[in-house]
Backbone as CSV, one residue per row, in Angstrom:
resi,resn,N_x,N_y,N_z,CA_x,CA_y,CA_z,C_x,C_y,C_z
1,UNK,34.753,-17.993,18.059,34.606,-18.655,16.777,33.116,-18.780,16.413
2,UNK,31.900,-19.245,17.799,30.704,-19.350,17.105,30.163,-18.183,16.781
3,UNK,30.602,-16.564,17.546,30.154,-15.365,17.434,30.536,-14.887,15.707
4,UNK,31.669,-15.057,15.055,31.937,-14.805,13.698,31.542,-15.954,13.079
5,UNK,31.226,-16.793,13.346,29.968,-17.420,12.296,28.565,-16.937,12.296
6,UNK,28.281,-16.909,13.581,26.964,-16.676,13.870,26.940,-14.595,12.950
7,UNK,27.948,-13.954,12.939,27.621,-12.909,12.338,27.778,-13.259,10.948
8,UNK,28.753,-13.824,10.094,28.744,-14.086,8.888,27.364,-14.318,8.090
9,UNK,26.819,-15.625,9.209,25.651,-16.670,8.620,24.349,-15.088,8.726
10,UNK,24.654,-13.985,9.383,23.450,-12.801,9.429,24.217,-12.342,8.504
11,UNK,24.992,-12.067,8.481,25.058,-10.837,6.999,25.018,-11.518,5.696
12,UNK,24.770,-12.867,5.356,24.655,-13.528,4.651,23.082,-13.630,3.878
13,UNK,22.416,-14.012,4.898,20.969,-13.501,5.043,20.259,-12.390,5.024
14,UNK,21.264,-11.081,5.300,20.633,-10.208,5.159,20.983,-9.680,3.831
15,UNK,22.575,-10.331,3.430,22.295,-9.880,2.106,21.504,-10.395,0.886
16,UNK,20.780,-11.449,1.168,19.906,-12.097,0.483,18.674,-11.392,0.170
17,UNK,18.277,-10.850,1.703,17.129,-10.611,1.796,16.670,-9.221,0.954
18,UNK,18.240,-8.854,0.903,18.167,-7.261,0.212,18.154,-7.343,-1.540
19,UNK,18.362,-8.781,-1.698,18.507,-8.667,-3.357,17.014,-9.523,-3.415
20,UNK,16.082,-9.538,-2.702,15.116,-10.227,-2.978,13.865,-9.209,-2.933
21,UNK,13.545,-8.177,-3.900,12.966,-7.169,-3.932,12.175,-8.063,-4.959
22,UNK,10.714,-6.724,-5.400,10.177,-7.659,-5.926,9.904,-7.186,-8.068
23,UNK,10.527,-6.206,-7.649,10.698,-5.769,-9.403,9.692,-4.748,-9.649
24,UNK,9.089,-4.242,-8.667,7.948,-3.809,-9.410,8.059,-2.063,-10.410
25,UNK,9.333,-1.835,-10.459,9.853,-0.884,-10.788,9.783,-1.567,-12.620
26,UNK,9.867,-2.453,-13.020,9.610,-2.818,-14.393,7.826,-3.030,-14.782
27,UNK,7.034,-2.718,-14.082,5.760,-2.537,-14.114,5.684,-1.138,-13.574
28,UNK,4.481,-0.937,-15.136,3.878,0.505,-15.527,2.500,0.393,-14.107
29,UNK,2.321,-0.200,-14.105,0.914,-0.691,-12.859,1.818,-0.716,-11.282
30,UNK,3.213,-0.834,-11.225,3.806,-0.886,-10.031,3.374,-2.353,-9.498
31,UNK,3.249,-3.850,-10.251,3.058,-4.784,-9.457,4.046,-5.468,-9.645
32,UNK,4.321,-6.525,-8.751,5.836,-7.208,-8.921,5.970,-8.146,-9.977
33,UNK,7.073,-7.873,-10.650,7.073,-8.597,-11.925,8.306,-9.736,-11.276
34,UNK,8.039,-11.038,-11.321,8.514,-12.403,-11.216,10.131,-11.925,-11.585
35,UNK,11.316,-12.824,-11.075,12.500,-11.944,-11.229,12.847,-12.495,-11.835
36,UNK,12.485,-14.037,-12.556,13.331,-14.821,-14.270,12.265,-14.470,-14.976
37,UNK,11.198,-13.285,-14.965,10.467,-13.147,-16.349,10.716,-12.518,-17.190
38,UNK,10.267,-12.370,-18.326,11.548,-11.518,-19.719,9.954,-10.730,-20.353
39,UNK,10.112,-9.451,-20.528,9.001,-9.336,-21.084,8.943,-9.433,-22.600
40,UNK,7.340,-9.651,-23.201,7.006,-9.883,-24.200,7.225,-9.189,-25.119
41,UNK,7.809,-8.955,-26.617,7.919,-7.657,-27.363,9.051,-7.225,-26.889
42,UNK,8.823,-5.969,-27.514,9.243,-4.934,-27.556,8.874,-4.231,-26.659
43,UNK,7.805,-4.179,-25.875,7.513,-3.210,-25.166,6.405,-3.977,-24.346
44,UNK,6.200,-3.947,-22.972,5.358,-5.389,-22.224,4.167,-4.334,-22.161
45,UNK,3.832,-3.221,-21.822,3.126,-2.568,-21.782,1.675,-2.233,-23.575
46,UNK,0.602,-2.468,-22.869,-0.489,-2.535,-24.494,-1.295,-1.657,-23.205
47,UNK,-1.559,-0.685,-24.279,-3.162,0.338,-23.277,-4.069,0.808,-24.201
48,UNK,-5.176,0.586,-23.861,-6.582,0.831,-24.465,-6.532,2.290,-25.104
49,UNK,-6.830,2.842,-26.117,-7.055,3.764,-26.272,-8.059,5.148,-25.506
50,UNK,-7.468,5.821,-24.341,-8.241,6.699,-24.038,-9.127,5.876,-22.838
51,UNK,-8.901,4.517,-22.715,-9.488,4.014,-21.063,-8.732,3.710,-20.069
52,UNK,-7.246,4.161,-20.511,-6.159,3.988,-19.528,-5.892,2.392,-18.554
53,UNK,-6.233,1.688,-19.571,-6.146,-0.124,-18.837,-4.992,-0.288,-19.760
54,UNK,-3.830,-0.917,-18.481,-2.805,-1.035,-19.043,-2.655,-2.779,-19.315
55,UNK,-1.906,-3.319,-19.908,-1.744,-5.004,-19.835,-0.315,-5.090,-19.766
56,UNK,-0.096,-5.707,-19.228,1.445,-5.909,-19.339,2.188,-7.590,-19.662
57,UNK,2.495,-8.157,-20.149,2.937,-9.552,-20.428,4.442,-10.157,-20.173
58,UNK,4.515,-10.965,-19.647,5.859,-11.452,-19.251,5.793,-12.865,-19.349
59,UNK,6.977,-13.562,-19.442,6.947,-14.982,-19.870,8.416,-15.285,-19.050
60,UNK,8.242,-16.710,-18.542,9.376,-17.481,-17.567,9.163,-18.751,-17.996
61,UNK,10.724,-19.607,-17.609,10.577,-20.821,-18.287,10.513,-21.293,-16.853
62,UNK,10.655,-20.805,-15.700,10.371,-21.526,-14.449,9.063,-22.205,-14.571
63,UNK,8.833,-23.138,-13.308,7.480,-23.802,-12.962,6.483,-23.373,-12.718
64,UNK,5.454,-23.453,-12.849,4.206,-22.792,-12.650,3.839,-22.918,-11.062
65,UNK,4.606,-23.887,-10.656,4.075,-24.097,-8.858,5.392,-22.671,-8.195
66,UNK,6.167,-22.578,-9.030,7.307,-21.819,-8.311,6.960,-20.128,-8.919
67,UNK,5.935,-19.969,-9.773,5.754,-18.969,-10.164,4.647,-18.407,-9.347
68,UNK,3.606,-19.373,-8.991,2.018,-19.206,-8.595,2.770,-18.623,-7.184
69,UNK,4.095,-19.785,-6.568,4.167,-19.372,-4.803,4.888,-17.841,-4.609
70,UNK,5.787,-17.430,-5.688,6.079,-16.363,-5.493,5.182,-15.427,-5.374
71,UNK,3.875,-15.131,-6.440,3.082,-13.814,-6.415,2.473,-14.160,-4.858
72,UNK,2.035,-15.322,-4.869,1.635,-15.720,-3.131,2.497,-14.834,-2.729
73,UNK,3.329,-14.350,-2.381,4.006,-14.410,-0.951,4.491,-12.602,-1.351
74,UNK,4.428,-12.010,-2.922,4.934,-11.147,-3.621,3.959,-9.987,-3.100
75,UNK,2.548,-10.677,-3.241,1.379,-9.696,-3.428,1.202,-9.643,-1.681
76,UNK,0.948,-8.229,-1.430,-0.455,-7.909,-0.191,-1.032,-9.028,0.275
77,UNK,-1.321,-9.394,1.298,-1.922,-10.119,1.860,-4.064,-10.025,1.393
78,UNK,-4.028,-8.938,1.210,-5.243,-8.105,1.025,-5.970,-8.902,0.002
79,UNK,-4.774,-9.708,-1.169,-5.388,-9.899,-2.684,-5.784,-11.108,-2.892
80,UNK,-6.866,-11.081,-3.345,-7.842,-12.810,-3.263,-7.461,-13.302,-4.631
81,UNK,-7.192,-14.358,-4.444,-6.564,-15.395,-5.652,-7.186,-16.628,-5.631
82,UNK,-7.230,-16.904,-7.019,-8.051,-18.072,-7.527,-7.004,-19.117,-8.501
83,UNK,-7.195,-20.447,-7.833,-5.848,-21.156,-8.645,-6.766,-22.328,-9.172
84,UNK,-6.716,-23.079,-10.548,-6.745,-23.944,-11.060,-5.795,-24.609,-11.077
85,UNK,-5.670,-25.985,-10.305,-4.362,-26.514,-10.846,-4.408,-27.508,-11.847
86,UNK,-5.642,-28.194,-12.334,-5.808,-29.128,-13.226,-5.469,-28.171,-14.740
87,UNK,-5.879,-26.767,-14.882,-5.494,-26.113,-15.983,-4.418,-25.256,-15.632
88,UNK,-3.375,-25.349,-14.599,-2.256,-24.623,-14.149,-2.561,-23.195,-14.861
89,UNK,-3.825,-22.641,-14.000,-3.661,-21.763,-13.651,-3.953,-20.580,-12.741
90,UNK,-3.788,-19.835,-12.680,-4.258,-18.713,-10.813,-4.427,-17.244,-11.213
91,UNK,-5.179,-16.426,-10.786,-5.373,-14.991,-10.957,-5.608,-14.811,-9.405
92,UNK,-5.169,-13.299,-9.051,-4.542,-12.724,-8.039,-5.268,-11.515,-8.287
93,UNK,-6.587,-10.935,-7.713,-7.101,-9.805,-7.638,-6.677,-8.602,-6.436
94,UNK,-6.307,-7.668,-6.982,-6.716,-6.404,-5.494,-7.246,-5.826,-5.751
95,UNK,-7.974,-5.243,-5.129,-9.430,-4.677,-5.025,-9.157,-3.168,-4.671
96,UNK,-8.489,-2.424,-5.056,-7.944,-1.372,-5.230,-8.468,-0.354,-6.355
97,UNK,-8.283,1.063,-6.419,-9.285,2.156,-7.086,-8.585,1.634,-8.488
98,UNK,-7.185,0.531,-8.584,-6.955,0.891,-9.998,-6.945,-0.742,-10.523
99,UNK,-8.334,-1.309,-9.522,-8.272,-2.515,-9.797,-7.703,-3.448,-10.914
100,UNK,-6.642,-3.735,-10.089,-4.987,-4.548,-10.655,-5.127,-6.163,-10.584
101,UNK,-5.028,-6.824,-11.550,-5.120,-8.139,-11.160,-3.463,-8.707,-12.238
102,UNK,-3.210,-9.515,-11.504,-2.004,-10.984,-11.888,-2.706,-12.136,-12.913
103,UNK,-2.706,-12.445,-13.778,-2.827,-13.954,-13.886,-1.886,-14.798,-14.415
104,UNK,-1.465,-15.985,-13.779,-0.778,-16.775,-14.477,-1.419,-17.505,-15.276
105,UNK,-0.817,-18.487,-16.056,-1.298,-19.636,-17.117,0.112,-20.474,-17.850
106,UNK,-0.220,-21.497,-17.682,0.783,-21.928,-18.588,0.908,-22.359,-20.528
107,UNK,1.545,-21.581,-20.944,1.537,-22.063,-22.511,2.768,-22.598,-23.015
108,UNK,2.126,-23.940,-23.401,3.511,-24.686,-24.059,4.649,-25.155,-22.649
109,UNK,5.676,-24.641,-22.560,6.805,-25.085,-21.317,7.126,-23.547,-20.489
110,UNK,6.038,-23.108,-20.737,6.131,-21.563,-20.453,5.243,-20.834,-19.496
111,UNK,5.417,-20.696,-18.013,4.377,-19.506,-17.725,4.193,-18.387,-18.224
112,UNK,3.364,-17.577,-18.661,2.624,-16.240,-19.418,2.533,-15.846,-17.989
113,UNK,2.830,-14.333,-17.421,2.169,-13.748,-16.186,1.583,-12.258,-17.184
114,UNK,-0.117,-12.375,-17.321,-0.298,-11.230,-17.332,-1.057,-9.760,-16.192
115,UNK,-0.112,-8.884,-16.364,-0.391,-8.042,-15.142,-1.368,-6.977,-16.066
116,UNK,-2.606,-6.662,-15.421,-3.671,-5.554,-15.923,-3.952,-5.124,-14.795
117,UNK,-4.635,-3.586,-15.084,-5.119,-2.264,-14.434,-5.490,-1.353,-15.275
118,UNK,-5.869,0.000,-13.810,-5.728,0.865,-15.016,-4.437,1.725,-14.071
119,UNK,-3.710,2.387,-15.079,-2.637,3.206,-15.195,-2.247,4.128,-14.244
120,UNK,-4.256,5.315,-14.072,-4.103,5.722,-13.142,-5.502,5.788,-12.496
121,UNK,-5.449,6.270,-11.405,-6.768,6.632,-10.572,-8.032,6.894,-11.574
122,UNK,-9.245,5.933,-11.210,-10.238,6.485,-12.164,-11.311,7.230,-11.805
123,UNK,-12.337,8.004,-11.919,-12.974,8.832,-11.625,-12.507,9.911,-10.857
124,UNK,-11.589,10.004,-10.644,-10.878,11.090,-9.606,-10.272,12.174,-10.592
């Protein structure tokens, strides 16, 4: 009896763990887009004319402490982040050739996550 719990309570968990991906397939930049965020527009994606910096915008009515801990834990260990909490808000740099950064902010009852880069490899 404790062996078919004890397997239930794992495949339970593991099926959790498998729907807990991080989205980044809805980002043109490939970074993880928050999984209650809705993007902005018509189209989340805005790029510079001819400098290939992409922006991308998304908006969640979740918390800003539950938004900030996800990219925590979402992003590379690699990526240095800067949090304000008196102005709730945090940017998430990686230091990468297509230097990609996160920032949150809150507007109104709303986190804004905007994701920028560039698109593709530059000088190469």
């Amino acid at each position: 009896m404790r062996v078919r719990a004890a397997l239930a309570a794992f495949a339970f968990a593991f099926t959790l763990a498998g729907c807990a991906h991080n989205n980044a397939d809805r980002s043109t930049l490939r970074l993880p887009v928050y999984p209650h965020a809705t993007a902005v527009g018509l189209s989340p994606t805005v790029q510079a004319k001819g400098a290939g910096q992409v922006l991308e915008v998304f908006t969640t009515w979740d918390s800003f402490d539950r938004v900030r801990d996800w990219y925590a834990g979402a992003l590379p260990r690699s990526a240095q982040s800067v949090v304000n909490e008196k102005r709730r808000e945090a940017t998430f740099a990686l230091f990468d050739d297509r230097r990609r950064t996160v920032h949150l902010e809150v507007s109104g009852d709303q986190v804004v996550i905007y994701l920028s880069g560039y698109a593709t490899v530059t000088g190469r």
